[in-house]
One Martini backbone bead per residue (centre of mass of N, CA, C, O) as a GRO file, in nm:
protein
  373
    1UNK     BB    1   0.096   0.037   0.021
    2UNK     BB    2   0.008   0.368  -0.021
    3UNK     BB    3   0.068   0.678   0.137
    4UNK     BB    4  -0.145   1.001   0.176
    5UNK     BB    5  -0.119   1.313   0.244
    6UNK     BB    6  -0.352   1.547   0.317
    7UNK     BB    7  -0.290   1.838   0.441
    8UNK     BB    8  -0.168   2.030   0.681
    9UNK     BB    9  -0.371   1.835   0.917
   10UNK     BB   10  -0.393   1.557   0.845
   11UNK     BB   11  -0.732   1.513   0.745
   12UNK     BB   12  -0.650   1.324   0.491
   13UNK     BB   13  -0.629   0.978   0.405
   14UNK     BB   14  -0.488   0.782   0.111
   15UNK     BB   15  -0.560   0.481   0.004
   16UNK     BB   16  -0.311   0.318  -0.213
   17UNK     BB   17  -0.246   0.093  -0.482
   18UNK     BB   18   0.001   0.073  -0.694
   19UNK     BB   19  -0.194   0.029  -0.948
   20UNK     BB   20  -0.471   0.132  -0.850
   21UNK     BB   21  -0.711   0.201  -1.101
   22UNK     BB   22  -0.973   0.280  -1.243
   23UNK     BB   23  -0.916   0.077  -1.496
   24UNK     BB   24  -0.580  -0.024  -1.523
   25UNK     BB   25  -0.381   0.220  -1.603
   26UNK     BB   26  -0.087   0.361  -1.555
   27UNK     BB   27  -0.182   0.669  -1.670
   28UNK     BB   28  -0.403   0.678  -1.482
   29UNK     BB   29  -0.543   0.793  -1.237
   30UNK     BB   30  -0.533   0.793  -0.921
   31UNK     BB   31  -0.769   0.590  -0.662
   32UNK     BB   32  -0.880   0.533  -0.408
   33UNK     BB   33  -1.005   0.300  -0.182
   34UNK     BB   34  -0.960   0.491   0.085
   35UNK     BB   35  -1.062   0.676   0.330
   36UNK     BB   36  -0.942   0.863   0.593
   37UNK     BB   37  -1.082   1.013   0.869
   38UNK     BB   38  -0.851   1.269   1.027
   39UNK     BB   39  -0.796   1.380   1.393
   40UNK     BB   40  -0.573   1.595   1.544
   41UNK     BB   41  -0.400   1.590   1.878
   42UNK     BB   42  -0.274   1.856   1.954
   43UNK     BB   43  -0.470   2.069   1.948
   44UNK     BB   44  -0.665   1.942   2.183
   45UNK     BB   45  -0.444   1.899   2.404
   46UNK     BB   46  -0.416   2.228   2.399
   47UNK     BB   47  -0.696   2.310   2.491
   48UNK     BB   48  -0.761   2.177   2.762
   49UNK     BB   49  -0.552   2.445   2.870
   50UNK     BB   50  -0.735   2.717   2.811
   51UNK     BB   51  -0.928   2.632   3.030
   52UNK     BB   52  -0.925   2.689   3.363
   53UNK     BB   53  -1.074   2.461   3.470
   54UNK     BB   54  -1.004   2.239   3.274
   55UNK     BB   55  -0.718   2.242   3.387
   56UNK     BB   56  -0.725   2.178   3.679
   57UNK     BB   57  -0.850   1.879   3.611
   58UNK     BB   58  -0.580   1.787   3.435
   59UNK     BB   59  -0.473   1.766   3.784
   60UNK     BB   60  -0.642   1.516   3.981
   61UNK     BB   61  -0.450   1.271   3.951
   62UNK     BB   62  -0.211   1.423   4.140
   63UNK     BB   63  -0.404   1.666   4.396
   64UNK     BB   64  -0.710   1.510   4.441
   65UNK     BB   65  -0.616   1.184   4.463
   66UNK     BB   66  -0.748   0.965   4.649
   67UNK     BB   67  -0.530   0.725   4.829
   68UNK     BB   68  -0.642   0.351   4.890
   69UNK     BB   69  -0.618   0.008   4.995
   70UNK     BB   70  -0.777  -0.165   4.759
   71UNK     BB   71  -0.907   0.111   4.602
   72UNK     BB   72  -1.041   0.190   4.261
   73UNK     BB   73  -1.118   0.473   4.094
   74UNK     BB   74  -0.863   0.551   3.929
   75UNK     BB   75  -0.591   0.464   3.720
   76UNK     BB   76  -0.373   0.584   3.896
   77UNK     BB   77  -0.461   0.292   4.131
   78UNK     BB   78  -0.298   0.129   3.961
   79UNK     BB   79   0.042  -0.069   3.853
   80UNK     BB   80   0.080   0.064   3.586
   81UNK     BB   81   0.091   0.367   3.714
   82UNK     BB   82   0.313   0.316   3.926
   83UNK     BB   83   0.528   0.204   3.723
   84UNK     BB   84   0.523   0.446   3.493
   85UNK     BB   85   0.659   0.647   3.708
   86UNK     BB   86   0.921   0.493   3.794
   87UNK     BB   87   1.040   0.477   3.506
   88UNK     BB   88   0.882   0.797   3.441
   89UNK     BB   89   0.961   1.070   3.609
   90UNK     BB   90   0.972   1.331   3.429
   91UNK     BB   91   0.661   1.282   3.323
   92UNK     BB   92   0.540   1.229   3.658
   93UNK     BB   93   0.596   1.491   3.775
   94UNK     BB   94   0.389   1.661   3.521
   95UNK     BB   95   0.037   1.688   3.580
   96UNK     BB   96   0.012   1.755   3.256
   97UNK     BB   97   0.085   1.481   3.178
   98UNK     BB   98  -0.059   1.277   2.931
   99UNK     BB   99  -0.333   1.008   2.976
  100UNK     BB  100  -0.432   0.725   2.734
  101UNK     BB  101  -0.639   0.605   2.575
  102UNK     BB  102  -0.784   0.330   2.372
  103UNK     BB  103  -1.086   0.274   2.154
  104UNK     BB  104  -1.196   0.001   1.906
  105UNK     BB  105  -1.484  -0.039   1.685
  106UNK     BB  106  -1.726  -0.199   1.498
  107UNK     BB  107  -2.008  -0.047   1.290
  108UNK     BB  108  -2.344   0.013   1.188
  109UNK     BB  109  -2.433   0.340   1.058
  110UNK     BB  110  -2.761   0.215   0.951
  111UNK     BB  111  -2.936   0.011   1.149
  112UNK     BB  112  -2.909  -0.244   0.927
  113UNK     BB  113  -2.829  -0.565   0.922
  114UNK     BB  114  -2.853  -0.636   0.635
  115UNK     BB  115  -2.638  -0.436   0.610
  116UNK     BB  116  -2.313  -0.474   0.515
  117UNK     BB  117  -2.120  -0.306   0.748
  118UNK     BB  118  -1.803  -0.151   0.869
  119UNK     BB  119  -1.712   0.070   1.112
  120UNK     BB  120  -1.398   0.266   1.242
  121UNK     BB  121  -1.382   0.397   1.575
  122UNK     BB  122  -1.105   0.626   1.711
  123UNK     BB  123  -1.083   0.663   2.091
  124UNK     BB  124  -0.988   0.872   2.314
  125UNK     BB  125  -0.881   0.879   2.674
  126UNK     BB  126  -0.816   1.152   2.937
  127UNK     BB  127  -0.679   1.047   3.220
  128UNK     BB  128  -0.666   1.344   3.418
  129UNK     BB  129  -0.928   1.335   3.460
  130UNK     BB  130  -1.233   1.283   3.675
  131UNK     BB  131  -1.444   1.005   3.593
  132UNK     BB  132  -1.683   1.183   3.534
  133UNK     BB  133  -1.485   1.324   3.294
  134UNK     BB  134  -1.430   1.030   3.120
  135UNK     BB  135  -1.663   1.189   2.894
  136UNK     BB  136  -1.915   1.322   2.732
  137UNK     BB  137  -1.706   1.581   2.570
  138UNK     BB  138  -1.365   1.426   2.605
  139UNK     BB  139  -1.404   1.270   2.408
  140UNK     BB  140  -1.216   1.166   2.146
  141UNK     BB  141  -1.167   1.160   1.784
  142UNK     BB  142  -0.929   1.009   1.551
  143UNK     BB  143  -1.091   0.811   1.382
  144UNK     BB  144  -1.256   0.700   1.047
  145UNK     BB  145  -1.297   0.368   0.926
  146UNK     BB  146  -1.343   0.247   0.667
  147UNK     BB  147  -1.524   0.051   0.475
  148UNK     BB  148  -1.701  -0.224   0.466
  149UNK     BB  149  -1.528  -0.327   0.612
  150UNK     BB  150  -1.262  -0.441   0.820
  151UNK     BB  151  -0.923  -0.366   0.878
  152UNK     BB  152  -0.762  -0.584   1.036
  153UNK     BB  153  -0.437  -0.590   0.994
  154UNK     BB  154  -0.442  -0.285   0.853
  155UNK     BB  155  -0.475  -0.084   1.095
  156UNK     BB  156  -0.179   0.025   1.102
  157UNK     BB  157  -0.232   0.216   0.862
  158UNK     BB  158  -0.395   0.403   0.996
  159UNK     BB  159  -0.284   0.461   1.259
  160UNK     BB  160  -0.018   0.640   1.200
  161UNK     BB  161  -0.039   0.907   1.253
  162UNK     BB  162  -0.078   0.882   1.539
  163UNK     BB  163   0.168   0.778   1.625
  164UNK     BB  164   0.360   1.023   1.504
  165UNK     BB  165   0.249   1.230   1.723
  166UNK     BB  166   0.328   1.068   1.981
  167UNK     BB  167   0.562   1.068   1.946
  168UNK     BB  168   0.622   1.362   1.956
  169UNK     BB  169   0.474   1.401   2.239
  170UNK     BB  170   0.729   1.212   2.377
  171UNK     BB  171   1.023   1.365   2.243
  172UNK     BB  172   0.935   1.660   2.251
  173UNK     BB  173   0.633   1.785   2.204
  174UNK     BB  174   0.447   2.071   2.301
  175UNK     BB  175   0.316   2.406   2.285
  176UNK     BB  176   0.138   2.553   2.586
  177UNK     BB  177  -0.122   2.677   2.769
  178UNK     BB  178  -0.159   2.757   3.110
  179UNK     BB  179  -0.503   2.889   3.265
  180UNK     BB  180  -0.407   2.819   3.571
  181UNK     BB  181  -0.128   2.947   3.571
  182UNK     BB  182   0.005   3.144   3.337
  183UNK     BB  183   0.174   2.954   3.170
  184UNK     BB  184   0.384   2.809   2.967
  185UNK     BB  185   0.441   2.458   2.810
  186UNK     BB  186   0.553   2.160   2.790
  187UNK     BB  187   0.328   1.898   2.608
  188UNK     BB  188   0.274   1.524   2.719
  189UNK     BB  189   0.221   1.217   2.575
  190UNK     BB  190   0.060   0.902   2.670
  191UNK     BB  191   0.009   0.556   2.595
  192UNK     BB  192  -0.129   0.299   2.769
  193UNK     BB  193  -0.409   0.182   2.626
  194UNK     BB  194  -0.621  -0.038   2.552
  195UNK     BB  195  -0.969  -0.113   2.413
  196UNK     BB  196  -1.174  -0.412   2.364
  197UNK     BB  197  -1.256  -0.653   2.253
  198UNK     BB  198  -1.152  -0.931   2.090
  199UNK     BB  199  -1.099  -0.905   1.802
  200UNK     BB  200  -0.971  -0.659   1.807
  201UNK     BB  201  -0.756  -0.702   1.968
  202UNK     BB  202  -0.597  -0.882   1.738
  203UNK     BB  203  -0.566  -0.613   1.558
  204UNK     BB  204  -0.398  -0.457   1.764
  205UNK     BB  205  -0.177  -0.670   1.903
  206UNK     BB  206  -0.178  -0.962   1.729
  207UNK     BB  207  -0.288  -1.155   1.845
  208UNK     BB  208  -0.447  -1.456   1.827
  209UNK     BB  209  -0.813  -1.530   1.940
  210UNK     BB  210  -0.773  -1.807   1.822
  211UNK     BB  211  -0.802  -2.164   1.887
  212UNK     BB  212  -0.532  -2.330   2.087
  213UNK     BB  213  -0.409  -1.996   2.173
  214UNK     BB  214  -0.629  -1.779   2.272
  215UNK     BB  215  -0.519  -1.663   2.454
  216UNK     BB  216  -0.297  -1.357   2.592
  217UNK     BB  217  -0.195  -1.475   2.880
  218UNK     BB  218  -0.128  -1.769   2.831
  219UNK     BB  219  -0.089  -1.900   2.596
  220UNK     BB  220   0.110  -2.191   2.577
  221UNK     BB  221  -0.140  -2.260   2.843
  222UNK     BB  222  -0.351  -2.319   2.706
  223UNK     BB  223  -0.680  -2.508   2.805
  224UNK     BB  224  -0.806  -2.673   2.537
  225UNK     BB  225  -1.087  -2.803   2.378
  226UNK     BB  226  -1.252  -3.065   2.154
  227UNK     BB  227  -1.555  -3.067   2.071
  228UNK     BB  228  -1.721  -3.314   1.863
  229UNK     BB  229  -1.974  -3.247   1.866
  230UNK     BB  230  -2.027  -2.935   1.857
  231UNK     BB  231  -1.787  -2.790   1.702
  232UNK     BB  232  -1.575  -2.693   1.980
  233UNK     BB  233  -1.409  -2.495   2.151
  234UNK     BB  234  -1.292  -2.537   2.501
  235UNK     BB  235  -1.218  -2.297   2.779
  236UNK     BB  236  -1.000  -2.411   3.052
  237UNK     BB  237  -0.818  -2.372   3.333
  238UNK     BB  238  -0.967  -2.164   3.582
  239UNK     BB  239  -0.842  -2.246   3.828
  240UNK     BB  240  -0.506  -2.145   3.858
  241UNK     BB  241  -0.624  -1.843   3.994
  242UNK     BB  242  -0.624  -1.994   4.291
  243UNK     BB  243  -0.583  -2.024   4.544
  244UNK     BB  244  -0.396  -2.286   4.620
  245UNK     BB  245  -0.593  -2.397   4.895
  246UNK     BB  246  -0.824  -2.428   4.736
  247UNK     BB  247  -1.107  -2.651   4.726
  248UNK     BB  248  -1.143  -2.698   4.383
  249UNK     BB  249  -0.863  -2.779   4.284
  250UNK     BB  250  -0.983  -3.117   4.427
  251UNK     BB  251  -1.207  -3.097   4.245
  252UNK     BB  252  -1.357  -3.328   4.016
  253UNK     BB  253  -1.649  -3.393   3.947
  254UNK     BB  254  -1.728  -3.085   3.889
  255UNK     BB  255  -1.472  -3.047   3.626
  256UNK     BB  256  -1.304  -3.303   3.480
  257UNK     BB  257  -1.121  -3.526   3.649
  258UNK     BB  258  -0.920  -3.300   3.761
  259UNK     BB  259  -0.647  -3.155   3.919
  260UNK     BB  260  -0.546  -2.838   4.009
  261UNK     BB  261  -0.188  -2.687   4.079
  262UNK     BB  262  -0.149  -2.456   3.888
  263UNK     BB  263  -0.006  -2.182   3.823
  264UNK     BB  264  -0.029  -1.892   3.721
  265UNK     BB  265   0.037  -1.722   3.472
  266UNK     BB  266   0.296  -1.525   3.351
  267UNK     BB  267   0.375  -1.240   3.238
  268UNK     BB  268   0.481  -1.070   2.975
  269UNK     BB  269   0.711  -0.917   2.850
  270UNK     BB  270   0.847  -0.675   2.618
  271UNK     BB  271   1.093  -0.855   2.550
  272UNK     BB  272   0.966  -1.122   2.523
  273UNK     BB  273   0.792  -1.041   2.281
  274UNK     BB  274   1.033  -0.945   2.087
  275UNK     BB  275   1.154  -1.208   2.064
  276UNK     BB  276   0.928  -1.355   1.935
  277UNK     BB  277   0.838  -1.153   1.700
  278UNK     BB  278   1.148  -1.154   1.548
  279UNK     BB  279   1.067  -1.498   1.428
  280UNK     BB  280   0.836  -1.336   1.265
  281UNK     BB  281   0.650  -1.292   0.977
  282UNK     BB  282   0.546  -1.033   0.866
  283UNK     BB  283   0.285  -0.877   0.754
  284UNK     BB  284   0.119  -0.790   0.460
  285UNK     BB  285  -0.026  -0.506   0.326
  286UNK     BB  286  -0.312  -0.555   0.206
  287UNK     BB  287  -0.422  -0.665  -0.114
  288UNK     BB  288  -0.410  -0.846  -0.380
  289UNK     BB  289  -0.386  -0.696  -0.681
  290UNK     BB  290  -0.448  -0.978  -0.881
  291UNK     BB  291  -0.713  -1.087  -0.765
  292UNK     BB  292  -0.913  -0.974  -0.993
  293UNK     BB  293  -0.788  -1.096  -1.242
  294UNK     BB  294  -0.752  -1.431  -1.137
  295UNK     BB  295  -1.094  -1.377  -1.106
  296UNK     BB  296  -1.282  -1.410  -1.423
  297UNK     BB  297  -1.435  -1.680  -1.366
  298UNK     BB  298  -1.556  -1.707  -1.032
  299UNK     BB  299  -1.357  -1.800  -0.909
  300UNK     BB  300  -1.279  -1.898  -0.569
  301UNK     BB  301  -1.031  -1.792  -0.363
  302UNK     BB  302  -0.777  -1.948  -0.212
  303UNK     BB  303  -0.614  -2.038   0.077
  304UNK     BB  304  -0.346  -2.037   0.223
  305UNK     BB  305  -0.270  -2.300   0.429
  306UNK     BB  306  -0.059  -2.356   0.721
  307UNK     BB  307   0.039  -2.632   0.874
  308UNK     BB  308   0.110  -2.644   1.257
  309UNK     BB  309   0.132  -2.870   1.496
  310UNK     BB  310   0.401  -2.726   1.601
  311UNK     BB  311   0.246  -2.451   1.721
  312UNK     BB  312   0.299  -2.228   1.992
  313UNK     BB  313   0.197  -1.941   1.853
  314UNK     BB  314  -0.043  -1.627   1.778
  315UNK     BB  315   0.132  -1.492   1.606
  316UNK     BB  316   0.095  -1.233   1.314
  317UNK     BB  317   0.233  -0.958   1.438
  318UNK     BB  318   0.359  -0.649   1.478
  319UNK     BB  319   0.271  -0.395   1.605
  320UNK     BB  320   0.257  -0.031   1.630
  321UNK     BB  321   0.330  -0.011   1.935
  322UNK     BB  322   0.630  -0.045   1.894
  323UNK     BB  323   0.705   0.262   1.811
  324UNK     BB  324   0.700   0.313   2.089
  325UNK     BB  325   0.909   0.355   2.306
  326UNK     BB  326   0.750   0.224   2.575
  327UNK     BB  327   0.547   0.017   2.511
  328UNK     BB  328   0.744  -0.281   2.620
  329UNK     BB  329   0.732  -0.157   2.958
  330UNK     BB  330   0.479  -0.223   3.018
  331UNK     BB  331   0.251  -0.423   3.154
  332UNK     BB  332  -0.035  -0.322   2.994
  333UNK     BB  333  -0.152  -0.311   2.668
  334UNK     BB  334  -0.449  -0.479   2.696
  335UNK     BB  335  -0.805  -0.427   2.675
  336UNK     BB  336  -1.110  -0.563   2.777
  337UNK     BB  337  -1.433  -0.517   2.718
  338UNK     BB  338  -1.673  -0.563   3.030
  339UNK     BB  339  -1.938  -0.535   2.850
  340UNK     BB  340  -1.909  -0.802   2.604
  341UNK     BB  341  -1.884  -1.012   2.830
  342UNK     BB  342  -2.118  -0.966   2.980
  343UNK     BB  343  -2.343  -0.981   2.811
  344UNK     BB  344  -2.289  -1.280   2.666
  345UNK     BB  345  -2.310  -1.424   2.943
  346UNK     BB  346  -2.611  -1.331   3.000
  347UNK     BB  347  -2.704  -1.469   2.732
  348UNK     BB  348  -2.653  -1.706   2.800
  349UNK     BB  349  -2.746  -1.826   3.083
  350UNK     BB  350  -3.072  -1.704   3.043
  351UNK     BB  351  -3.109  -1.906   2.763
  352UNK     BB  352  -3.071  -2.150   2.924
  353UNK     BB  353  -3.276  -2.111   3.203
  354UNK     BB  354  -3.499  -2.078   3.019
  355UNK     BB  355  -3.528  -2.183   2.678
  356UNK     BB  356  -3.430  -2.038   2.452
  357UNK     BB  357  -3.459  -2.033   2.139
  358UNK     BB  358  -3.149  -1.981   2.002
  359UNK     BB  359  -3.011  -1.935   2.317
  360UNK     BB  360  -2.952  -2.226   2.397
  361UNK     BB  361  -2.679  -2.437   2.514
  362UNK     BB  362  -2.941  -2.676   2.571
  363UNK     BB  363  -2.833  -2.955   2.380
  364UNK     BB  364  -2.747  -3.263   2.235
  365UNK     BB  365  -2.447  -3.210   2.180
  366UNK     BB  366  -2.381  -3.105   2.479
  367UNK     BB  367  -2.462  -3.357   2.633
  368UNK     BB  368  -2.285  -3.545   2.476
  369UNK     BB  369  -2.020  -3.428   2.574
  370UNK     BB  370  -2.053  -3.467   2.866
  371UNK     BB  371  -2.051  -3.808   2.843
  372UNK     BB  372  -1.796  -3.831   2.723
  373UNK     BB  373  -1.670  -3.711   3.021
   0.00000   0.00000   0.00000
């Protein structure tokens, strides 16, 4: 793919694939394929700090968020927070570096199912601000990814502009006036985590979120079953995170017919996922040139697929956040949105208890897959 940056403030951002124009013909103009609308982060966050009053509230996080041993109000009480500040002292000495956070997901904006849509719009959330102010309107919107499709591997080609004002924010900064203090001040911010479901998960981190070792923080210790009669996979051996002493880990009858004395996972650092990720091919952004024209007779194009049943991990590109100075030292870089999580289980275990047609999990193959174990 080839990347076209149009206007003063990158506010439309064009892609283009090498060869293809309108007819296909070398000499016509070239169309891009999707259109980007980019909207620039620096300047938002110079206006924050315009207003009196909110200057003022985008130091709460560290003149008046009171902490509590064992208590989390907002995430400056989190071990993360804590953490990136010991890494990074002269960040978090001045209570005006910003801390942000990001969150992407895809929706049908004609609100018809039937119609078949996926815009993914990217919106940062300035953790500087006090929990109640941590919604609109200062969440930002920082781009809308067309569709019709999903952006899928292919997100990092679109987050770039973003990336490249961060590293900026970040090694540089940009100067600013604080309306609370009456002088200016250069500006930084950090980007702390994402926030997504399970797929955008994937397309965000790298990590395919399927398969059997579909865990991203299991990893290769994910413990996984595939039910023949249901023909899914069920992910087990969620004893591990139970207190050693936990009198279900002894439990066989209710669970598995086997104890689980396994410590829980130990989370990967970023050193050691840059080892991993060393060792795997980059994945090629954009789709395949000549797919339509070497698809001219209706034949539907097979996907090459490569089996490889001692394969141990589910990378299958480096993130885009990895060209972030600090990315690889944070200790949590991806977060899962808890309301989709919350949501999918109260409609299974719901639609079990009723009985609901259609949404009930007790059924002739779930019953066979458990006759079997």
């Amino acid at each position: 793919m080839i990347v076209y940056y149009f206007g003063k403030n990158m506010r439309i951002l064009k892609i283009v694939q090498n060869v293809a124009h309108a007819n296909g013909n070398e000499g016509s103009k070239k169309i891009p394929r999707k259109v980007l609308r980019y909207f620039p982060l620096k300047p938002r966050l110079q206006r924050l700090f315009v207003n009196k009053d909110l200057a003022e509230n985008m130091r709460w996080h560290k003149e008046k968020l009171v902490h509590e041993n064992d208590v989390m109000r907002h995430p400056a009480d989190s071990e993360l927070w804590r953490d990136f500040d010991k890494k990074y002292p002269l960040f978090a000495d001045d209570p005006r570096s910003v801390r942000i956070g990001l969150a992407s997901d895809g929706f049908n904006p004609f609100g018809n199912m039937s119609t078949s849509y996926s815009i993914w719009p990217v919106i940062l959330v300035p953790y500087n601000l006090p929990p109640w102010m941590c919604e609109r309107p200062f969440l930002l919107l920082s781009m809308l990814i067309p569709g019709p499709k999903g952006p899928g591997n292919d997100i990092d080609v679109y987050l770039q502009p973003l990336i490249d004002e961060l590293k900026e924010l970040w090694e540089v900064g940009i100067e600013a006036y604080d309306a609370y203090k009456k002088e200016n001040f250069i500006l930084r911010a950090a980007l702390m985590w994402t926030i997504s479901d399970l797929p955008a998960y994937s397309y965000l981190s790298g990590w395919i979120t399927s398969g059997y070792f579909a865990c991203p923080i299991c990893m290769s210790e994910t413990t996984c079953e595939h039910l023949p009669n249901s023909q899914k996979r069920c992910y087990m051996g969620h004893r591990r995170f139970l207190p050693s002493d936990h009198k279900w880990r002894d439990e066989m009858k209710a669970f598995d017919g086997k104890k689980d004395d396994r410590c829980a996972p130990v989370l990967q650092s970023g050193e050691e996922i840059m080892e991993q990720l060393s060792s795997i091919e980059q994945v090629q952004f954009g789709k395949e040139l000549n797919s339509t024209q070497s698809n001219k007779k209706g034949k539907k194009r097979k996907r090459a697929r490569k089996k490889n049943k001692k394969k141990k991990s589910n990378w299958k590109k480096m993130s885009i956040f990895f060209e972030l100075p600090y990315w690889k030292r944070l200790l949590m870089r991806h977060n899962l949105d808890v309301m989709h999580i919350e949501k999918n289980v109260c409609d299974n275990i719901l639609g079990t208890l009723m009985n609901i047609s259609g949404k009930t999990k007790d059924n002739k193959r779930a019953r066979r897959d458990l006759m079997d174990k």
